[in-house]
N, C-alpha and C positions, 0 to 999 in steps of 0.2 A: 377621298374616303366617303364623304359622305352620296357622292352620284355613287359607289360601288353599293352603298348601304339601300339605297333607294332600286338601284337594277334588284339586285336581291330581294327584296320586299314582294318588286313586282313579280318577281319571277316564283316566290311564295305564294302570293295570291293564287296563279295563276295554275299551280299544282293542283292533281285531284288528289282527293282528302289519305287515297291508298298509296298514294306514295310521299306523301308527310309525314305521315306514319311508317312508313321504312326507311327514308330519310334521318327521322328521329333515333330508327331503330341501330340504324346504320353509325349515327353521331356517339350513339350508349357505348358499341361496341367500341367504338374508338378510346372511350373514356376510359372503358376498364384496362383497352388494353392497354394504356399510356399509365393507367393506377400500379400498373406491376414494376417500372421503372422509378414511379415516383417511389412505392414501399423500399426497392430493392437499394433505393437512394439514403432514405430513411434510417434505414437498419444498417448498411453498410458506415452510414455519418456517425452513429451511435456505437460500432464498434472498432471504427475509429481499423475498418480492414472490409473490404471486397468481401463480399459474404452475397450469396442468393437465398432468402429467406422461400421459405416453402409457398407462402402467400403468392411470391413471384410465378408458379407453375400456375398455382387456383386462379388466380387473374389472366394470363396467359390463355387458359383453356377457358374462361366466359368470356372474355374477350372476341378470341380466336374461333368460338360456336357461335356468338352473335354475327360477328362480320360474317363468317360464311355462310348464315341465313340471310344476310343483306345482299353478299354478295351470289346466292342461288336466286335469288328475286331479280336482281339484276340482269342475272346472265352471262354475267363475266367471268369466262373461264380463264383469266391470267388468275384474279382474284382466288376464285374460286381451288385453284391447285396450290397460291402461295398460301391459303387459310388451311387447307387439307393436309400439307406438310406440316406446316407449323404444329397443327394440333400433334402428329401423331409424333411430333418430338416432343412435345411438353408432358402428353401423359408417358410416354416412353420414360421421359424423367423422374413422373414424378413416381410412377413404377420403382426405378431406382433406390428413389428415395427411402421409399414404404417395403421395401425389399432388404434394406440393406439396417432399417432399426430390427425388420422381424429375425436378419441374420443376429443381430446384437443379443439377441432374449439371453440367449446360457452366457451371458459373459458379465459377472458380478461387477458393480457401481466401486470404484476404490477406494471409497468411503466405510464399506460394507454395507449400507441399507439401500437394498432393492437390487435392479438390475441396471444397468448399462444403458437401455433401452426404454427407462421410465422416461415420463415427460418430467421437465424441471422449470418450473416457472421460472420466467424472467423479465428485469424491469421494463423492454420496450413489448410487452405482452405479447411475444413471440414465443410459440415452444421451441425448447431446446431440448435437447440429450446428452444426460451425460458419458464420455466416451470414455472406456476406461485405461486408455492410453493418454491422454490430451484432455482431460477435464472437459468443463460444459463450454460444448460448441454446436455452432448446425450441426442436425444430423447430418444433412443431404453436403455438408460442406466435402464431407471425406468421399462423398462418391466419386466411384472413378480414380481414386487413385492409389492403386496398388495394395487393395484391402482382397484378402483371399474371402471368398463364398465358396460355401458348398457343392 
């Protein structure tokens, strides 16, 4: 461990200063994209059910624009095509998502106050919505299955 820690050192030295700086930038993007499995771990433990909290897309896609500016620097077109997919699944998603509270507007809260499609605070400070079949759950939980759109 510690001859690996010292090859490394030297091989930090021995970078020019533009590419420690993509390097770095390179490591960010990895953080965030690893921060959407840690949230989607988080929020799923708290609800005590498999849930993708919204955060999960937002991460996803800074994640997935950082690395394929690391990986455009690089030049790595493996990289480069698995980052270009990725993204245009995640905002395709999160399209969904934000597509399908705007479908919710005329559908009244079964509460009576408000719509369907208000945000509703909740204890792990994620927004929720409430759905006026199934009470307050992810929006984006229902996407995709068997919900009619216009």
């Amino acid at each position: 461990m510690m001859e690996w820690l010292a090859s490394f050192g030297a091989k930090l030295q021995a970078m020019p200063t533009e590419e420690i700086v993509w390097v770095t930038i390179g490591f960010m993007g990895q953080a965030l994209f690893a921060m959407r499995f840690i949230i989607q771990w988080i929020v799923s433990e708290q609800k005590r059910d498999s849930v993708i909290p919204i955060a999960f897309w937002y991460f996803s896609i800074g994640g997935g624009t950082v690395l394929l500016s690391y990986a455009i620097w690089r030049q790595d077109p493996v990289i480069i095509l698995g980052q270009c997919t990725g993204l245009f699944i995640y905002l395709r998603n999160l399209y969904f998502v934000h597509r399908n509270r705007h479908a919710d507007l005329d559908v009244p809260n079964p509460d009576g106050e408000g719509m369907a499609s208000d945000p509703v605070a909740s204890d792990d400070g994620f927004e929720e919505t409430a759905q006026a079949d199934s009470g307050p759950v992810e929006a984006h939980a229902h996407a995709g299955r068997g919900r009619a759109h216009p």
